[in-house]
C-alpha positions in Angstrom: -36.9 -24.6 -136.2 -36.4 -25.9 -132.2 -36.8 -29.1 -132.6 -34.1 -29.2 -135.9 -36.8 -29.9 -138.2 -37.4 -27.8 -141.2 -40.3 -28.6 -144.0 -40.3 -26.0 -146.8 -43.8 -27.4 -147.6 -47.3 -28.7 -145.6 -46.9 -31.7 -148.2 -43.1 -32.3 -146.3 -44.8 -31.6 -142.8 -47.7 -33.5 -142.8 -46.1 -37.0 -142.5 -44.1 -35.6 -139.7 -47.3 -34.2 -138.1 -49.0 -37.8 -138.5 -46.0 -39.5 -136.8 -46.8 -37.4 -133.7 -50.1 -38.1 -133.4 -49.6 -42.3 -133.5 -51.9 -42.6 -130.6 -55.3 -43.5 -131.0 -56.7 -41.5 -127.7 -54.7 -38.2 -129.0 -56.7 -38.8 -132.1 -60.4 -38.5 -130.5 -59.0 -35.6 -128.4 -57.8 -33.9 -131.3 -61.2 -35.1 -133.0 -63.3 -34.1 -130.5 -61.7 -30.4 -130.2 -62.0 -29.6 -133.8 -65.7 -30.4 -133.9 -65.9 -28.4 -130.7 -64.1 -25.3 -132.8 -66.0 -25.8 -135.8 -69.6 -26.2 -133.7 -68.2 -22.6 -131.7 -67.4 -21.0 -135.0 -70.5 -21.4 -136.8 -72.9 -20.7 -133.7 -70.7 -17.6 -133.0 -71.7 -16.6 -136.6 -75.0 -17.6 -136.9 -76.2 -15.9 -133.2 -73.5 -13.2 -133.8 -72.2 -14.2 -130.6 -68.6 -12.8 -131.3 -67.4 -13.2 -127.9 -68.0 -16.9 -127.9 -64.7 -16.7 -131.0 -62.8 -16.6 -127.9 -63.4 -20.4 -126.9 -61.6 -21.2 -130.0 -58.3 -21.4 -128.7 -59.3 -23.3 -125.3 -61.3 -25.4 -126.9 -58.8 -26.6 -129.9 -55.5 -26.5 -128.4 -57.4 -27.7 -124.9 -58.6 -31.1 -125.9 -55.1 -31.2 -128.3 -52.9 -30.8 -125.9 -53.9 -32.9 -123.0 -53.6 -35.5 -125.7 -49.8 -35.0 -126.4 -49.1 -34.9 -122.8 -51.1 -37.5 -121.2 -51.5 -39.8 -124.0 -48.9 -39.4 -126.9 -46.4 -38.2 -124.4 -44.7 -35.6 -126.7 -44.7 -32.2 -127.1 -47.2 -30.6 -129.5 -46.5 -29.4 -133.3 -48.0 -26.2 -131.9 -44.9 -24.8 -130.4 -42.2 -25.6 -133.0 -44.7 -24.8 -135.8 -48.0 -23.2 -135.0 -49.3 -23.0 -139.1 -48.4 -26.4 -140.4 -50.0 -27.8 -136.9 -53.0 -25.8 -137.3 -53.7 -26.8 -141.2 -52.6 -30.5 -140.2 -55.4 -30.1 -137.7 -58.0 -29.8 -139.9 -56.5 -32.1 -142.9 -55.8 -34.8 -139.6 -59.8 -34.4 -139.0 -61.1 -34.7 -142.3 -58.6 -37.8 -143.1 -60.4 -39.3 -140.1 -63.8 -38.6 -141.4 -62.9 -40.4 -144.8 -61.0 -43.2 -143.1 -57.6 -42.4 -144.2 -56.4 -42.0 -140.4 -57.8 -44.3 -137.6 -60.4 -42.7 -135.9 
């Protein structure tokens, strides 16, 4: 991997993935863009508005990202890797909603 990390599984990455993400601003952000993508996805599907599927990425890695550069100050799980970060998205978001992470 670039940044000399290597997890064989989610379970080994996730930790990682919450160490990045210590800041309680990059939270919301990353919060408030995954309720964004899940509020686009289902509209998309329910209007069959399949060209709305194409604010997905802007709005996800949008609010995420200004959140690791601005807030956290570090460079996003994203680009070194791009599936653990996207399921450590969505397990990050519902660990907020039970109370497991900060909100």
């Amino acid at each position: 991997m670039a940044d000399g990390k290597q997890f064989p599984t989610f379970a080994d990455f996730y930790p990682h993935y919450l160490r990045e993400h210590q800041n309680r601003t990059n939270r919301r952000l990353h919060f408030a863009g995954t309720t964004l993508v899940i509020l686009i996805a289902v509209a998309s599907i329910v209007t069959a508005s399949w060209l709305a599927l194409l604010a997905l990425p802007v709005a996800g890695y949008g609010f995420a990202w200004v959140g690791h550069f601005f807030f956290e100050r570090n460079k996003p799980a994203t680009f070194t890797h791009p599936f653990y970060s996207l399921v450590g998205d969505f397990r990050m978001y519902a660990d907020m909603w039970t109370g497991r992470v900060p909100f």
